[in-house]
N, CA and C atoms as a LAMMPS dump frame, in Angstrom:
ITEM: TIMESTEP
0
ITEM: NUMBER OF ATOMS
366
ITEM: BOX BOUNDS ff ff ff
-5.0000000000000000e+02 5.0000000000000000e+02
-5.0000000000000000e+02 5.0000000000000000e+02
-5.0000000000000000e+02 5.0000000000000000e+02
ITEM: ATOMS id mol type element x y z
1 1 1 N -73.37 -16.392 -42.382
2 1 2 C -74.801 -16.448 -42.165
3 1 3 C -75.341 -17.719 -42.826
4 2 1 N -76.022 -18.698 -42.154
5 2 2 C -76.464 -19.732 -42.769
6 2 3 C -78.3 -19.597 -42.431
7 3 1 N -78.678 -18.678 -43.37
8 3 2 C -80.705 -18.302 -43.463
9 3 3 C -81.172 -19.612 -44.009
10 4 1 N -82.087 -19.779 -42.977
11 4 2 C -83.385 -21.349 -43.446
12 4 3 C -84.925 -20.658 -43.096
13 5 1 N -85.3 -20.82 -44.222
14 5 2 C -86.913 -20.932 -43.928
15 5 3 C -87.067 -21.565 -42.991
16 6 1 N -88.098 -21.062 -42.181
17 6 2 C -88.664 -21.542 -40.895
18 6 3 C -90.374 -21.556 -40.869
19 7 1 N -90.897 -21.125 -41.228
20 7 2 C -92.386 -21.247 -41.111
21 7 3 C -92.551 -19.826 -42.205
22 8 1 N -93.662 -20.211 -43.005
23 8 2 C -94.859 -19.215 -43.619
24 8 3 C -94.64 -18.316 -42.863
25 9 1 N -95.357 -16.853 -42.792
26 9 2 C -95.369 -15.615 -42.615
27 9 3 C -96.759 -16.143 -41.997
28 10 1 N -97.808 -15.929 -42.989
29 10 2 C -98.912 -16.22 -42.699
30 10 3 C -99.585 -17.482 -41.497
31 11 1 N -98.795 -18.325 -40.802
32 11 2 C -99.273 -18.851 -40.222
33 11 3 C -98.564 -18.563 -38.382
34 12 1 N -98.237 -17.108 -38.368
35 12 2 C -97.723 -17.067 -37.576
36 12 3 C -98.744 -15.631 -37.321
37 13 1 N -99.311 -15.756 -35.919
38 13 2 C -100.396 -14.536 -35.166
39 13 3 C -99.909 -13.989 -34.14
40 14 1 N -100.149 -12.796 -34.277
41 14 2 C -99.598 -11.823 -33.482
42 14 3 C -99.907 -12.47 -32.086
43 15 1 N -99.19 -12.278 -31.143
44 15 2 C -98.539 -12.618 -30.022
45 15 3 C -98.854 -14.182 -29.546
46 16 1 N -98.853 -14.802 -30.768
47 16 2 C -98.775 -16.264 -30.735
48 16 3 C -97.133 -17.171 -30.749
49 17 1 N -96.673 -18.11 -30.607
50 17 2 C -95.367 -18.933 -30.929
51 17 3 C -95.951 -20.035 -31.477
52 18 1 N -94.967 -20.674 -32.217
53 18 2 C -94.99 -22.155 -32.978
54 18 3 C -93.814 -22.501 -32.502
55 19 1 N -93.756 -23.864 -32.651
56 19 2 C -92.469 -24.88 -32.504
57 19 3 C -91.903 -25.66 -34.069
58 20 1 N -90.749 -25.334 -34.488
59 20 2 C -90.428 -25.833 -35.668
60 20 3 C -88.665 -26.306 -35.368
61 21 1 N -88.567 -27.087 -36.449
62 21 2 C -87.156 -28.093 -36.553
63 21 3 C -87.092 -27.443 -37.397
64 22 1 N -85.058 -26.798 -37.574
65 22 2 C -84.631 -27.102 -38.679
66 22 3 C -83.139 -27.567 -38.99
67 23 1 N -83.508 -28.896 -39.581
68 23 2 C -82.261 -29.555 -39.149
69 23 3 C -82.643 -30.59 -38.131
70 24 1 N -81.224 -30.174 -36.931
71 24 2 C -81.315 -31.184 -35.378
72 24 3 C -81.973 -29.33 -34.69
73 25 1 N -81.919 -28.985 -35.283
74 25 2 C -82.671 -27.571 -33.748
75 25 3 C -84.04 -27.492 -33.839
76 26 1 N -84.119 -27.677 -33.024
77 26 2 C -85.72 -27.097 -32.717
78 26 3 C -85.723 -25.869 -31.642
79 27 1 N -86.843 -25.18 -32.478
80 27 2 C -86.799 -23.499 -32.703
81 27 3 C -88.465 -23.508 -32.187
82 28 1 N -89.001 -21.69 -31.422
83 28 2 C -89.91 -21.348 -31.224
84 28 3 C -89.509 -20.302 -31.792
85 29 1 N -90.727 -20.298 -32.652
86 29 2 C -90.686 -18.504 -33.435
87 29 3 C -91.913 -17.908 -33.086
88 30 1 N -92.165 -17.084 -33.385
89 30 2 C -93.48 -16.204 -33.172
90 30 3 C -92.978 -14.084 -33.758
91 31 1 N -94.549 -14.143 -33.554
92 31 2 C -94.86 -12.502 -34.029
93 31 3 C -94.993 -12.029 -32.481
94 32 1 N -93.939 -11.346 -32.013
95 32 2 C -94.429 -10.884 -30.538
96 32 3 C -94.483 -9.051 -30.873
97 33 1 N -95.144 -8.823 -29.735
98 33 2 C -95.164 -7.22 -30.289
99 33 3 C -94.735 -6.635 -31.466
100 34 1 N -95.026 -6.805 -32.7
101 34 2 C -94.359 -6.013 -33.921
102 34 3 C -93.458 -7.156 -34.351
103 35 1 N -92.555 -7.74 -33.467
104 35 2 C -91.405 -8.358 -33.874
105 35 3 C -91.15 -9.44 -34.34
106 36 1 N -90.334 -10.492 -35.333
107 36 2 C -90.418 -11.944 -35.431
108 36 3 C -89.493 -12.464 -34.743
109 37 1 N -89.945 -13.324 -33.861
110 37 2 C -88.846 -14.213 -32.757
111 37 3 C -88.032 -15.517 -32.906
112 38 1 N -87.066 -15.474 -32.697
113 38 2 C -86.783 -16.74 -33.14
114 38 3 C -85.991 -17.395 -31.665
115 39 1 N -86.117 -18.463 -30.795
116 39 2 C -85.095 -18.698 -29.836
117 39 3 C -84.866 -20.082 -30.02
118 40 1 N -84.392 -20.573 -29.319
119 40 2 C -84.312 -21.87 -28.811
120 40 3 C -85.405 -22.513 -28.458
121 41 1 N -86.104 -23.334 -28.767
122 41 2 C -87.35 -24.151 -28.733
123 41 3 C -87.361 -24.912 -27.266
124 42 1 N -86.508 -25.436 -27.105
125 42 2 C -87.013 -26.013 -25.331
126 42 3 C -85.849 -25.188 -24.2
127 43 1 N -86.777 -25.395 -23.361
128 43 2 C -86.241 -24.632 -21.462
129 43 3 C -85.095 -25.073 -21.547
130 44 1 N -84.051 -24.507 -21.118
131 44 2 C -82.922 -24.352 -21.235
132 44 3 C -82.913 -25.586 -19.317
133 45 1 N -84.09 -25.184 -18.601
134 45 2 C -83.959 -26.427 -17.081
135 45 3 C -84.329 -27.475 -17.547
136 46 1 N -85.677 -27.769 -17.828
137 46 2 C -85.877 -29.534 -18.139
138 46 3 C -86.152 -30.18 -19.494
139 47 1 N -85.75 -28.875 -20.649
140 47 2 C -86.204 -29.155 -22.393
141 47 3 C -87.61 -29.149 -22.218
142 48 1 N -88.468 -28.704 -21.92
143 48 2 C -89.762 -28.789 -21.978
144 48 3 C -90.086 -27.653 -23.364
145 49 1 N -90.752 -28.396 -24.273
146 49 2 C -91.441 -27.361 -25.534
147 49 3 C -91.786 -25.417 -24.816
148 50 1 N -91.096 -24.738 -25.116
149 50 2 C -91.362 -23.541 -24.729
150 50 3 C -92.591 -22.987 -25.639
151 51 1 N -93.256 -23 -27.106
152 51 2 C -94.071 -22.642 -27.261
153 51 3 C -95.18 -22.999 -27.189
154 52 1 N -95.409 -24.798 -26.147
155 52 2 C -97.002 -25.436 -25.644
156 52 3 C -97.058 -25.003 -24.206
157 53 1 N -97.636 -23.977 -24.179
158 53 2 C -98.418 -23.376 -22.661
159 53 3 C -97.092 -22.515 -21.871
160 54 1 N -95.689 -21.918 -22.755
161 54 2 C -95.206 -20.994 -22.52
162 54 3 C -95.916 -19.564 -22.489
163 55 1 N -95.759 -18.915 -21.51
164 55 2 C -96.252 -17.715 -21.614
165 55 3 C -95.444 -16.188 -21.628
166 56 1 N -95.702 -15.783 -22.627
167 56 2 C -94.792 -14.058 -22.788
168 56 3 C -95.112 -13.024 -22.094
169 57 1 N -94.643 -12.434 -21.349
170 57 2 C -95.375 -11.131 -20.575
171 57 3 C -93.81 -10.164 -20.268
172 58 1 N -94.214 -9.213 -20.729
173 58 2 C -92.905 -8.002 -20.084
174 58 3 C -91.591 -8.463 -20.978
175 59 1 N -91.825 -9.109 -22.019
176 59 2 C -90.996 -9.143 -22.699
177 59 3 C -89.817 -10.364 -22.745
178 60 1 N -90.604 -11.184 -21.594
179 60 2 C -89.942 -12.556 -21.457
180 60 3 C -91.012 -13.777 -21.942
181 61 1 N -90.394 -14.834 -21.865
182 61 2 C -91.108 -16.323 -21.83
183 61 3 C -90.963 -17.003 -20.614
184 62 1 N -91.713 -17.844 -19.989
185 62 2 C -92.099 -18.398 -18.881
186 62 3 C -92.193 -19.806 -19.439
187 63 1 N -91.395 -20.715 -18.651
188 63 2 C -91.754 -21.62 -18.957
189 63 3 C -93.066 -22.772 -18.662
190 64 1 N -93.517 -23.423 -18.675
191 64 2 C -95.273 -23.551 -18.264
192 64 3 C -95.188 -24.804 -17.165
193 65 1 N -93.423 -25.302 -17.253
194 65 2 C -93.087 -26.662 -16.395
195 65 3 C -92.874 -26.067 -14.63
196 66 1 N -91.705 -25.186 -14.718
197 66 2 C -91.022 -25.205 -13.75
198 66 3 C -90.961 -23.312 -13.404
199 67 1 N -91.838 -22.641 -14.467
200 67 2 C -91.571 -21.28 -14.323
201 67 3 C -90.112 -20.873 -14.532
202 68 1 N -89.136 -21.316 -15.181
203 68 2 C -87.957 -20.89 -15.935
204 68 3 C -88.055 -19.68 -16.48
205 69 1 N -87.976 -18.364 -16.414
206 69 2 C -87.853 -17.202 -17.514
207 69 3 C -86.535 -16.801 -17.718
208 70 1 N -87.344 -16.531 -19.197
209 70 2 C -85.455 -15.902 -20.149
210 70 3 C -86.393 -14.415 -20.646
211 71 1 N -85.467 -13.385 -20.719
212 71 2 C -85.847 -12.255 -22.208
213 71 3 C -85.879 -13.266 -23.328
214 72 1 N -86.449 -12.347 -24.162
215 72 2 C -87.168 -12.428 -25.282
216 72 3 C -85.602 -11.554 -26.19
217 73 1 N -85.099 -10.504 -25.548
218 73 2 C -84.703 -9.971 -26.707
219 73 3 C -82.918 -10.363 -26.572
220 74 1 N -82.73 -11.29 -25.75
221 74 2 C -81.284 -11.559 -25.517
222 74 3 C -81.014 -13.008 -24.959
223 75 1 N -82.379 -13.667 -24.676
224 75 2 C -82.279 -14.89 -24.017
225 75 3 C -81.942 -14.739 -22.4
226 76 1 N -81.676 -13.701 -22.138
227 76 2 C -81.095 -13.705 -20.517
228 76 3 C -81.544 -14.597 -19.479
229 77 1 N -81.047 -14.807 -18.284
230 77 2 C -82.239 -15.868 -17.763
231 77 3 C -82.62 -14.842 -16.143
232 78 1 N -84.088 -14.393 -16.194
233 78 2 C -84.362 -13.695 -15.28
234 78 3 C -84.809 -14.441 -14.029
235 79 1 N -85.229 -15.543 -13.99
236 79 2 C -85.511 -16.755 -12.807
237 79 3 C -85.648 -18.486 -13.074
238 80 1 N -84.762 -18.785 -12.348
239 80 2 C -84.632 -20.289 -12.801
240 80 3 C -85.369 -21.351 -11.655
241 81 1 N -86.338 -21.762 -12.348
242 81 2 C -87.199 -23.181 -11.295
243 81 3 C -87.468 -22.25 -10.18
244 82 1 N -88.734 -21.219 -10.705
245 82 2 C -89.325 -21.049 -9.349
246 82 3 C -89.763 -21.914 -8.475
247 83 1 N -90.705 -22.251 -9.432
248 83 2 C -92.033 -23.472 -9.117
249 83 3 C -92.537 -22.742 -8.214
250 84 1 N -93.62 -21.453 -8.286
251 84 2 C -94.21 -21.261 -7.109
252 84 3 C -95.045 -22.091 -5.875
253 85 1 N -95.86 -22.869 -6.694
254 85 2 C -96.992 -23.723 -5.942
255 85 3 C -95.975 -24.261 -4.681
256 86 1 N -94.466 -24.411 -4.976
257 86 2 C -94.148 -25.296 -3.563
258 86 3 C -92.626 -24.474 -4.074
259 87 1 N -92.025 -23.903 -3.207
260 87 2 C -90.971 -23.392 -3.909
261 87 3 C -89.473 -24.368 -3.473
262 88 1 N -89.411 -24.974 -2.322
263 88 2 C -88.612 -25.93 -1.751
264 88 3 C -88.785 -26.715 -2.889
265 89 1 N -89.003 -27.708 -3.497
266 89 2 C -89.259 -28.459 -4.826
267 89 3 C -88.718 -27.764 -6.109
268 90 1 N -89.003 -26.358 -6.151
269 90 2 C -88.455 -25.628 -7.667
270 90 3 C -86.627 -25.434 -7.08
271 91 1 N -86.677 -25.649 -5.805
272 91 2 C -85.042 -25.353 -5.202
273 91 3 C -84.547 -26.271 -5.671
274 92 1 N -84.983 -27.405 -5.223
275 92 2 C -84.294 -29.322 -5.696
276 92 3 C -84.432 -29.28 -7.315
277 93 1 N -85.775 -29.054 -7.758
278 93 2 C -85.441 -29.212 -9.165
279 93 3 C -84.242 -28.548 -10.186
280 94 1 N -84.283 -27.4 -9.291
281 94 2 C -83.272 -26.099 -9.916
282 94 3 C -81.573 -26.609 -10.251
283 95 1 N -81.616 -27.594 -9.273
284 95 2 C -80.469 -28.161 -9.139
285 95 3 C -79.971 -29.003 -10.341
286 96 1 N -80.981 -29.935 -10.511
287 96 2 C -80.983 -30.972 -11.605
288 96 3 C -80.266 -30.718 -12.875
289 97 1 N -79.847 -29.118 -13.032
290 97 2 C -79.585 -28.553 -14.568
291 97 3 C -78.7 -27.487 -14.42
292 98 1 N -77.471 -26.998 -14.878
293 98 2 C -76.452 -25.785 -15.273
294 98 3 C -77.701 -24.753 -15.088
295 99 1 N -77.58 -23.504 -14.381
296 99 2 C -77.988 -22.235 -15.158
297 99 3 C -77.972 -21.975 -16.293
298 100 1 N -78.569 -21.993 -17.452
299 100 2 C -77.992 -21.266 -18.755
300 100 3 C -79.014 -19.907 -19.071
301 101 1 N -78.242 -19.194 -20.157
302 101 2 C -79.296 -18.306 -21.011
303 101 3 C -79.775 -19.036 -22.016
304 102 1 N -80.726 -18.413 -22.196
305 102 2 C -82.034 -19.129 -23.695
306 102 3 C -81.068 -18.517 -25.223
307 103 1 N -80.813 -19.443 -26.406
308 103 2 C -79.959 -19.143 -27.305
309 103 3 C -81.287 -18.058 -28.241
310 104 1 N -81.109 -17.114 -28.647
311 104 2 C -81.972 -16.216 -29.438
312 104 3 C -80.909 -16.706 -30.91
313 105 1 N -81.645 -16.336 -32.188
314 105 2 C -81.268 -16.378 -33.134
315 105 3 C -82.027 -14.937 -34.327
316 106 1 N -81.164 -14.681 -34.966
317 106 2 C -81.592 -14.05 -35.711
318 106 3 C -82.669 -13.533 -36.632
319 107 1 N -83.632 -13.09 -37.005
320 107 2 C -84.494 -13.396 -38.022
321 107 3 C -84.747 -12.405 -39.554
322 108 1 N -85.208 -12.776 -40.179
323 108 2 C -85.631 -11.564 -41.516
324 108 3 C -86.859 -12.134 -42.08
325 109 1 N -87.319 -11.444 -43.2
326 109 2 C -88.356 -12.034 -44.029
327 109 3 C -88.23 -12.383 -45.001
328 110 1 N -88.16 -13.127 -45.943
329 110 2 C -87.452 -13.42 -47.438
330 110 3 C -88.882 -14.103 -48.086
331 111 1 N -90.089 -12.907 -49.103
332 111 2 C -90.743 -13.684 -49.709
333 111 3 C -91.678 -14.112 -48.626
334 112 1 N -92.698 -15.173 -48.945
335 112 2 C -93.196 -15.592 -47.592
336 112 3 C -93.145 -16.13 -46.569
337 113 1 N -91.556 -16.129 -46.2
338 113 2 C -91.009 -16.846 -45.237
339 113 3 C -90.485 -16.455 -44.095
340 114 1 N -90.668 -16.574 -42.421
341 114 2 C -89.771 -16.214 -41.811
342 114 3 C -88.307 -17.211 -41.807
343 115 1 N -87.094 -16.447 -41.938
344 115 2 C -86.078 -16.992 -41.898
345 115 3 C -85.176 -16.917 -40.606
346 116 1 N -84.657 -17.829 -40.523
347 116 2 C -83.561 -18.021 -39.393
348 116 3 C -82.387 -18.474 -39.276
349 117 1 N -81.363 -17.302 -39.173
350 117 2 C -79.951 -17.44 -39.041
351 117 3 C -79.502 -18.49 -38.117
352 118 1 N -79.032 -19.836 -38.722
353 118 2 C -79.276 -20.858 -37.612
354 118 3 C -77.77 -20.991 -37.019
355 119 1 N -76.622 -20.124 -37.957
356 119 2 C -75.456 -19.884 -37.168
357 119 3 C -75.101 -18.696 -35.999
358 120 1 N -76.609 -17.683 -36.102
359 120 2 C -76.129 -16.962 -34.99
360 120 3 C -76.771 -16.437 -33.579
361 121 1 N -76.128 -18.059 -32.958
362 121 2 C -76.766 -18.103 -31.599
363 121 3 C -75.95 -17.055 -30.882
364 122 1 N -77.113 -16.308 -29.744
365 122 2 C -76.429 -15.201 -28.865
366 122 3 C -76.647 -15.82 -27.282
């Protein structure tokens, strides 16, 4: 287990995300329903920041570029490059990048800190 502070407790709002480095990773954490989140910080299709104008609903994240969704509680990937507005375009873009799942990481509280197991990507 290698635990790093990741952000204050306190500056993290219920069903809000932040974007934080630690190290070379950059991480989106947040308070989602009850829970503290920790994943992989950019879209697994074009690296786009997942917690500026990502959106959570049903227990996933959306990405705000290309509509990319992963779970929340496993990273899974439930749709890759919709792109509704033109969906022929989210087809071509879709291409541009591997399928992957979103890496989730571990979390706890230590003191006023959320922490993050930065060795255990799932």
């Amino acid at each position: 287990m290698d635990w790093k502070n990741a952000i204050k407790v306190k500056k993290l709002k219920p069903g809000k995300t932040k974007m934080v480095t630690i190290g070379a990773k950059v991480l989106m954490v947040g308070y989602i329903d009850g829970e503290y989140i920790a994943t992989e910080g950019l879209c697994r299709h074009m690296r786009w920041p997942l917690a500026i104008g990502g959106k959570i609903k049903d227990g996933c994240i959306r990405c705000p570029l290309h509509q990319t969704t992963h779970q929340l509680s496993d990273g899974e990937l439930v749709e890759w490059s919709p792109f509704p507005i033109l969906p022929s375009y989210g087809k071509l873009i879709g291409k541009l990048s591997k399928q992957k799942d979103l890496k989730i990481y571990a979390t706890r509280i230590e003191g006023e800190h959320l922490q993050v197991d930065t060795s255990s990507e799932s």
